[in-house]
C-alpha positions in Angstrom: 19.3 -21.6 -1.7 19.6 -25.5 -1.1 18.2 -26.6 1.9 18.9 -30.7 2.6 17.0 -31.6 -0.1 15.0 -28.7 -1.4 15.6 -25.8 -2.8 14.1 -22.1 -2.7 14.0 -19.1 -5.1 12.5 -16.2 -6.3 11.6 -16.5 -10.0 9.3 -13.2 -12.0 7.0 -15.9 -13.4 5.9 -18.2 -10.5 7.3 -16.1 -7.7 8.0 -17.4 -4.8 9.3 -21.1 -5.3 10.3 -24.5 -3.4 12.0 -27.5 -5.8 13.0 -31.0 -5.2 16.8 -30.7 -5.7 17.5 -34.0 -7.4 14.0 -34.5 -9.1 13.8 -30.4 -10.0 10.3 -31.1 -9.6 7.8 -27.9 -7.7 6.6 -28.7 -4.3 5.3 -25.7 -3.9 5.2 -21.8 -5.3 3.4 -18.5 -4.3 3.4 -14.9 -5.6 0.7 -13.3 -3.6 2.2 -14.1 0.2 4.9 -11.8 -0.4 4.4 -9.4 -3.7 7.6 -8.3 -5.6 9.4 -8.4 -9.1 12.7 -9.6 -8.1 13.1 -11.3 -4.4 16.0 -12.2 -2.6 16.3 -15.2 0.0 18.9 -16.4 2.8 18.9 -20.2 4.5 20.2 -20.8 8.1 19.4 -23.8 9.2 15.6 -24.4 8.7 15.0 -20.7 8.6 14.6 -18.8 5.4 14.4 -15.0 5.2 13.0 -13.3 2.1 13.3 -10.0 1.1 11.4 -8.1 -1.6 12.4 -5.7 -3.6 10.3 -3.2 -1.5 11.6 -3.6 1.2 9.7 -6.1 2.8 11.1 -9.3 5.1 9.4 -12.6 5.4 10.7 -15.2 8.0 9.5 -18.5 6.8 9.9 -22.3 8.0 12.0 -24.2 5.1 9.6 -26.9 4.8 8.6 -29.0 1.5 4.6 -28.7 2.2 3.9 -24.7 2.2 4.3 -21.1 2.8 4.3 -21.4 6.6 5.5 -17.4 7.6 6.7 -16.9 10.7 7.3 -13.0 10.6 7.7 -10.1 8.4 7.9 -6.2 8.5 8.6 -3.2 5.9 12.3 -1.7 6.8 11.5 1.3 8.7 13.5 3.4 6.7 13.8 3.4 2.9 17.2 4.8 1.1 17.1 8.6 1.0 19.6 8.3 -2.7 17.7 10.0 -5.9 15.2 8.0 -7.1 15.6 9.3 -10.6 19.4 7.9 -11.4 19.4 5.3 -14.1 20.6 2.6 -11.7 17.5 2.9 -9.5 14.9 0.8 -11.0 12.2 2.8 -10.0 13.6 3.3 -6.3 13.1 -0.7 -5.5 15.6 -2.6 -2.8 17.9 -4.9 -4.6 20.2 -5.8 -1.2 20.4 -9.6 -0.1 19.9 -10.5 3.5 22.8 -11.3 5.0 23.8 -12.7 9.0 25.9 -10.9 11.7 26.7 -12.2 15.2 23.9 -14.5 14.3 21.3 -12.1 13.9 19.8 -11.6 10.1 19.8 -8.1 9.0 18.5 -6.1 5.6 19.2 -2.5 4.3 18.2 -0.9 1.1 20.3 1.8 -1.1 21.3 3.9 1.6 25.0 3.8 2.4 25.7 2.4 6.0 22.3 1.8 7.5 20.8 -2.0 8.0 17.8 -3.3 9.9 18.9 -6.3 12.2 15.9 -8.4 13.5 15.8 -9.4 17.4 13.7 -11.7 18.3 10.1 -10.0 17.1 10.9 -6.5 16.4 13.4 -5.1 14.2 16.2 -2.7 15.5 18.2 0.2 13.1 21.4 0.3 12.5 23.1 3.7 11.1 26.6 4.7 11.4 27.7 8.1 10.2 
């Protein structure tokens, strides 16, 4: 995602990654902070929310100079849906992070259920 002049990722090899978005050239990358194979990441503002694939969300500051986290917790609930179908991946979470009614929220396989984030805690979402 492009943020003014920056850019952040998720990449298998370096992990977690910020760019120069003219120049292409690496401010910064981790892969220990926040441990996955395949990571997904939403911008608002100066706000970036990562999400791993298990399960777990990072608020971080958009900034050039570092990892500098401002929250994170494991969804509370994981998707119920066999494990074992050939579309699973070994049961990781392969949703993106989206916004509603300017809150950020995450889910994983299971149908109809999201976490939404308010203010320091994370609430559940599940409709029938």
């Amino acid at each position: 995602v492009k943020v003014g002049d920056l850019v952040f990722g998720h990449s298998k090899g370096p992990g977690w990654v910020c760019q120069d978005f003219k120049s292409g050239k690496l401010k910064w990358n981790d892969r220990n902070k926040l441990e996955c194979k395949s990571g997904s990441i939403l911008a608002t503002e100066d706000r970036l929310y990562l999400y791993s694939d298990t399960g777990e969300a990072v608020l971080l500051e958009a900034d050039a100079k570092g990892w500098k986290e401002q929250g994170r917790f494991q969804i509370p609930e994981k998707s119920k849906l066999q494990l074992a179908r050939k579309t699973s991946r070994d049961g990781a979470v392969w949703t993106h992070p989206v916004v509603a009614n300017g809150r950020p929220g995450w889910s994983s396989r299971q149908p109809n259920c999201a976490t939404f984030w308010r203010t320091c805690s994370p609430t559940i979402h599940c409709r029938p």
